[in-house]
Every structure is written in C-alpha cells, then in structure tokens.
N, C-alpha and C positions, 0 to 999 in steps of 0.2 A: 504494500500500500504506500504510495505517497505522501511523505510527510507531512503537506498541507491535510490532504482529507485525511489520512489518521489522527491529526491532529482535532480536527472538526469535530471525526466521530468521539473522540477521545470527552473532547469539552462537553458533548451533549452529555455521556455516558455519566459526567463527573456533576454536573450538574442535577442529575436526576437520585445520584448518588449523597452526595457532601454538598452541603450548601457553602457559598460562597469565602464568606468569611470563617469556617470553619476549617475548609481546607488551606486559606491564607496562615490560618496558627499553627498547623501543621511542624513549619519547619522553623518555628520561635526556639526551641529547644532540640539539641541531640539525642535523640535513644539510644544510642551507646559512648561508651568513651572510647576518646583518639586511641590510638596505636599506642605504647607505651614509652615510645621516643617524643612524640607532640604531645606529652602530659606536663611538659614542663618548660621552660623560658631560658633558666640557665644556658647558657652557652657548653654546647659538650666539648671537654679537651679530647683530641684525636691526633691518632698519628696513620697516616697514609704512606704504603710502601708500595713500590712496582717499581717498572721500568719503563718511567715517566719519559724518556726519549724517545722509544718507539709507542707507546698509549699516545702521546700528542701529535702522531705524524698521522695517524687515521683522520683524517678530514673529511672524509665520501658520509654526508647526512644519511645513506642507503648501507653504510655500510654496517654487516650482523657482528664482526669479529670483534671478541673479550679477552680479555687482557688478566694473565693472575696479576692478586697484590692481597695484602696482609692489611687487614682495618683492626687498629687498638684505641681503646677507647678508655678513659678513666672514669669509675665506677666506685662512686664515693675515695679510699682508701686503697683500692686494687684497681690493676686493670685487666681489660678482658682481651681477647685475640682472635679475630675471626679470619679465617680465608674468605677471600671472595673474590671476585669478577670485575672489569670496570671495561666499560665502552666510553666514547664518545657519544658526545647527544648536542643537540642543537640546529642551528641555523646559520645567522648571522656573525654567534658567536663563536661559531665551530669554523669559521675561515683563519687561515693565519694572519692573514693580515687585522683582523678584530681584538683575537686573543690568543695568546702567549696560550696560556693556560680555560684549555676551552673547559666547557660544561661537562658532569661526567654522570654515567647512571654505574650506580653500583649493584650488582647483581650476590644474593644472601643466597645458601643453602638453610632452606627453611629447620633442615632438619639441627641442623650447628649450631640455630641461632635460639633454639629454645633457652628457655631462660633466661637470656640474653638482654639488653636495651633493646636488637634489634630481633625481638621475637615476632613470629608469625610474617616477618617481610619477605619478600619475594627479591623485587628491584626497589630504587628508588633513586630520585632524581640528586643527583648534589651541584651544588652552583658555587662556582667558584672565582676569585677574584680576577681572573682573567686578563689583567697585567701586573707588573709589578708599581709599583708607587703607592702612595697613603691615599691621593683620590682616587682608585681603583676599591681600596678596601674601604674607606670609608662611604663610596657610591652602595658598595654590595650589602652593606649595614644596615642604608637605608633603606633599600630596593626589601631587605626582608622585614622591617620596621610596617613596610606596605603590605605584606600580608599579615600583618598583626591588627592593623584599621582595619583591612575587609572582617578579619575575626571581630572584630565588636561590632560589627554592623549588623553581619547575619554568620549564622553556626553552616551555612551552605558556604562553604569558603575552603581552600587550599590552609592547611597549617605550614608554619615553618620553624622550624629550628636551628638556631645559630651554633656554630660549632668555630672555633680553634682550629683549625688543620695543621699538623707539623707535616709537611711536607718531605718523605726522604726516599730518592731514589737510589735503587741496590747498585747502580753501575755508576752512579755519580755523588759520591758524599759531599761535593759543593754543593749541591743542589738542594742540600735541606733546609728548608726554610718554615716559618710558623705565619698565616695568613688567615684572614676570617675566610668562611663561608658558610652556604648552609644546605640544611637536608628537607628538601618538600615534601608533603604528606602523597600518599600515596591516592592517584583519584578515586578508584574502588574502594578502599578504606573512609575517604571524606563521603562518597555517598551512601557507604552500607551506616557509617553511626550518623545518616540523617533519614534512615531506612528506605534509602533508591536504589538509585541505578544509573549508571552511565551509558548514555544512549551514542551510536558511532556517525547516523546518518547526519550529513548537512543538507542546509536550508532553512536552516531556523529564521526566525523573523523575532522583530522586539513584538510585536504585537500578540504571534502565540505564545507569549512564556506566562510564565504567572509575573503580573503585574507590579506589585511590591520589591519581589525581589528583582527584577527589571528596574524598574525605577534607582532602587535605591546603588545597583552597580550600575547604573549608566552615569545616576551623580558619583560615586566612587572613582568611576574613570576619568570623570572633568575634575574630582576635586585633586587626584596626583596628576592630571594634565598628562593621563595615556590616551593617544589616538592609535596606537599599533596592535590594531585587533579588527577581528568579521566575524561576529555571529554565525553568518551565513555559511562562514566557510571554517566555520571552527578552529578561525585561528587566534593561538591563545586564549580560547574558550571553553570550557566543556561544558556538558547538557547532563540535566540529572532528572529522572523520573522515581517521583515517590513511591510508595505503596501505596499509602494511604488518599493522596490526593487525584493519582495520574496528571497534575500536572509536569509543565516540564519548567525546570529554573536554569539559568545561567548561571555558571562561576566562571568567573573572570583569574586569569594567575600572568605571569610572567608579564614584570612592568618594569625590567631596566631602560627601556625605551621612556618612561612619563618624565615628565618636568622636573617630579618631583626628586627623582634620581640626577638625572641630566647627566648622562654617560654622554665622554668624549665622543664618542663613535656614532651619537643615535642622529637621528635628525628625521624633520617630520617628510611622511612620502610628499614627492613632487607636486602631487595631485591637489595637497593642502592647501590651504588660504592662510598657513602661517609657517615661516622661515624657520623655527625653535622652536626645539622639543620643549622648553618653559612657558609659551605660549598657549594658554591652554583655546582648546576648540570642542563645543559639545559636540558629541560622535553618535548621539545617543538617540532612540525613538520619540515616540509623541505620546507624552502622558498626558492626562486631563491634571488640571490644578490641585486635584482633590489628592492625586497620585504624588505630585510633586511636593505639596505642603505637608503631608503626610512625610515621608521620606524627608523630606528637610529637617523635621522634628526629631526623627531619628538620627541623625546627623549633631543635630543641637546636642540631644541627650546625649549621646557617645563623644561629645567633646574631649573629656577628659581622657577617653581610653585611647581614642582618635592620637593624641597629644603623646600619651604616657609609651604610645609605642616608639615613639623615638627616644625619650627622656630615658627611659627603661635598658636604653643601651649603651654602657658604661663606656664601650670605648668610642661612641662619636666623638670627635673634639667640640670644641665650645663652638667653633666657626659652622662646620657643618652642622648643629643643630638648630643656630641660628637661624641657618642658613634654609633648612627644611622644613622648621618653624614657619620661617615668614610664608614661606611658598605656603602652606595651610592657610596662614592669616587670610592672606587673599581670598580666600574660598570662602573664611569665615564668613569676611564684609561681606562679600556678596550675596550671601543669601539671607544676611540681613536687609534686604532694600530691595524691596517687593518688583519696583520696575526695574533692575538690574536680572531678576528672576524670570519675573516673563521675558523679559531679551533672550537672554540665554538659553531657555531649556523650553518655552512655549513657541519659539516663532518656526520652529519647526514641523508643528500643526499648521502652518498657514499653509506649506508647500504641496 
C-alpha cells in the first residue's frame, strides 16, 4: 500500500479507535527505560584500540567491511574490556577532506556484553571529533548538548551520551590521544521504550505525522537553526509508529550542520535564501496557531532544561557557552513577540 493511502486508512482506523487527544498523550511518557548506557549524563571514560590507519582509509558510504578493536571503558572503580567491530559510517563527514577522524558505528557481540554498560546492544552509532583543534571538540559538545533539548521536549527523541575517548592505535603509539565524543541511542531501542516502531518507507509529509510532535521538532529545528534535513526523504529523520496510537511521529537526530553548532565545514544548500548555517530559516510545515502556541508553551516550560543542556557540560569553555547561549537567546525573543511569530512559522500557510 502507498504510504499516503495507508496513511488515510491508518487515520480513519485510529480515529474510530482513540480519540484525538488521547492518542496525543500517548507519547508524554516512556514505557520502558533507555538502554543502560543512556540512563545517565556522566561523561563515560573510554579507551578505543584498532588500527586506526587503515579503519580511517575506508571512505566508500556503501562500504560492509569491520574492523577489530578492543572498547575499555571505566566502570565506577574497574574497568571492563570488550572486543568489538568498528566500520565507518557517514556522509559528508566520512570524506577526507571533512574529517581526519570520520564517524564510527561500533559493532557488540551481544553475547560478551551481558552484564556489561553495553548490554543487550547490537551496533551503535559513535560521533567523533572529526578534526583535531579545541573548536572541533568543543562544536561536538555542543552538537550532543542538542540532543539533550530535543530530550526535554518530547521522550520520542535520539538519547546521547558523552564519552572521553582515549584514542590509541596498536601500530602507532603517537597516535594516542584523549578527545570528546559521543555514543547515540540506538533507533529500535528509542522507539520500543516509547512502544513503536520504526517505519523504512519515504514520503512522509509534515501534515500526516501527529501534529504536536511535528510542530514542536519543526520549532526545535528553527530554534538550533538546522535546515539539513527531508522528511520526505528521511534524511536525518526517522518515523516511528506506536502501538497504541498508529500514528506516525518524526524524530529529528544529527544536527552538526544547525547554527547552533556552526561547524567549519557546514554551510546552508545552495538552494537556500541564506548564506550561514547561523542564519536561521523555518524549514518546517503549516501548523494552525493553536498548534504553534501550544508548542511554544512547551518551549517556554522547558527553558530551563533547554539551557541546563549546555550549562551541564563541564568542559565547554566560558566562550563557547556564551557563545550557544546567545544563539538560544535569539529564539527566546522571538517567540516572545506575537508578530515576529506569525512571520516566521505562519506565513507558510499563505503559500
């Protein structure tokens, strides 16, 4: 079936089922808890072993080959040792000329990892500072600081965890180094503890999702000043289907491209009507006022957590928090000043 009329029958089916605002509550709260790595905020110390010269020359996005290396990890007073796998993973940032140190998925033997920090994982994603310098590491801090906003917003969101990487490769002992990065939640895991499903086909549209959480990541996306995403084409998106509601929601993840990071490398597509990735541009559907004002309030309320996600990270320096601070301020004002609001996020119902 075609995902528009699946979608149709889908609406009829759920309406006849769950009333409206019933199935909106739905995904106020998680039914299960995170994985046992995203139960916490702490920064994990790790130490990362391979042979980091050839794991960084795999560039091919298509490319299956894994790589051995040894993940240690400190575990209160001990540390633990796992073998595992690493691939390359990425896009933009898996070219050499992007980054030194591209993005890596780590591949678990479920069976090894019982007991473990990383128990019950399979893969999972880790993002890494990608060149050398302090605004490389201090951008990626931030970049994970943004999925700690979307977590106060709504519990349908990407978790993240900051980690330490000591870096050492078995063929080069210059090579060892200690740099931030971090470990993404796994997408199957985000939508089973909100009792869904990740759905593969594209085509989505802002108007079949569920409304609320549409709204409220389309203003997420204006408030870090991301425009490097499609819906339609799931990219940087993924879809989730409940049990309970059948509807379907967006989650929005990977935002080193938004404003509010402002990575050397990003810049907005050609097609834009602004020069800089700090410029922000609404990218987003056509909500009624009702939708907007709503979502705004939630926005309001989560000020603080919004906030506390940078403050909460010890090693920004003062500059850079300043610095990602004000970039929020901006957002703030704005949707204090009603016709700043309909500019922005209404005049896209005119077209």
């Amino acid at each position: 079936m075609h995902f528009r009329a699946r979608r149709r029958w889908l609406l009829l089916l759920t309406a006849a089922i769950i009333p409206a605002p019933l199935a909106a509550q739905q995904v106020e709260a998680p039914v299960k808890k995170a994985a046992k790595l995203f139960r916490e905020r702490e920064p994990l110390v790790m130490w990362l072993s391979a042979d980091f010269k050839t794991v960084f020359r795999e560039r091919d996005s298509t490319s299956t080959k894994q790589f051995p290396a040894s993940l240690r990890y400190l575990d209160k007073s001990d540390t633990v040792s796992l073998d595992v796998r690493l691939s390359t993973r990425g896009h933009y940032r898996l070219r050499p000329g992007s980054c030194a140190v591209p993005p890596l998925k780590v591949w678990f033997d479920k069976e090894k990892t019982k007991g473990t920090l990383f128990a019950g994982q399979g893969t999972l994603k880790l993002t890494t500072h990608c060149q050398k310098g302090d605004r490389y590491a201090q951008n990626l801090l931030v970049e994970s600081a943004a999925y700690g906003m979307y977590n106060a917003l709504t519990p349908l969101s990407l978790r993240a965890r900051l980690a330490t990487v000591n870096w050492q490769d078995i063929k080069d002992p210059g090579f060892a180094i200690a740099r931030p990065g971090f470990w993404v939640e796994d997408d199957d895991d985000m939508a089973s503890r909100n009792k869904g499903k990740i759905l593969k086909q594209t085509g989505g549209h802002a108007e079949e999702m569920d409304s609320r959480q549409m709204t409220v990541t389309d203003l997420f996306q204006y408030m870090i000043g991301n425009t490097d995403f499609s819906l339609m084409m799931l990219h940087n998106y993924r879809m989730v289907q409940t049990d309970t509601s059948m509807a379907y929601y967006p989650v929005a993840y990977d935002f080193d491209w938004s404003g509010l990071v402002n990575a050397p490398y990003a810049r907005p597509d050609y097609r834009l009507p602004i020069k800089r990735v700090i410029d922000r541009l609404y990218r987003g559907g056509c909500h009624t006022p009702q939708e907007v004002t709503e979502a705004i309030a939630v926005f309001k309320a989560k000020k603080g957590e919004i906030y506390g996600s940078l403050q909460a990270i010890k090693e920004l320096t003062p500059d850079r928090l300043k610095e990602a601070s004000s970039y929020l301020d901006e957002f703030y004002k704005l949707i204090d000043d009603s016709g700043q609001v309909k500019r922005e996020f209404m005049r896209v119902c005119d077209k």
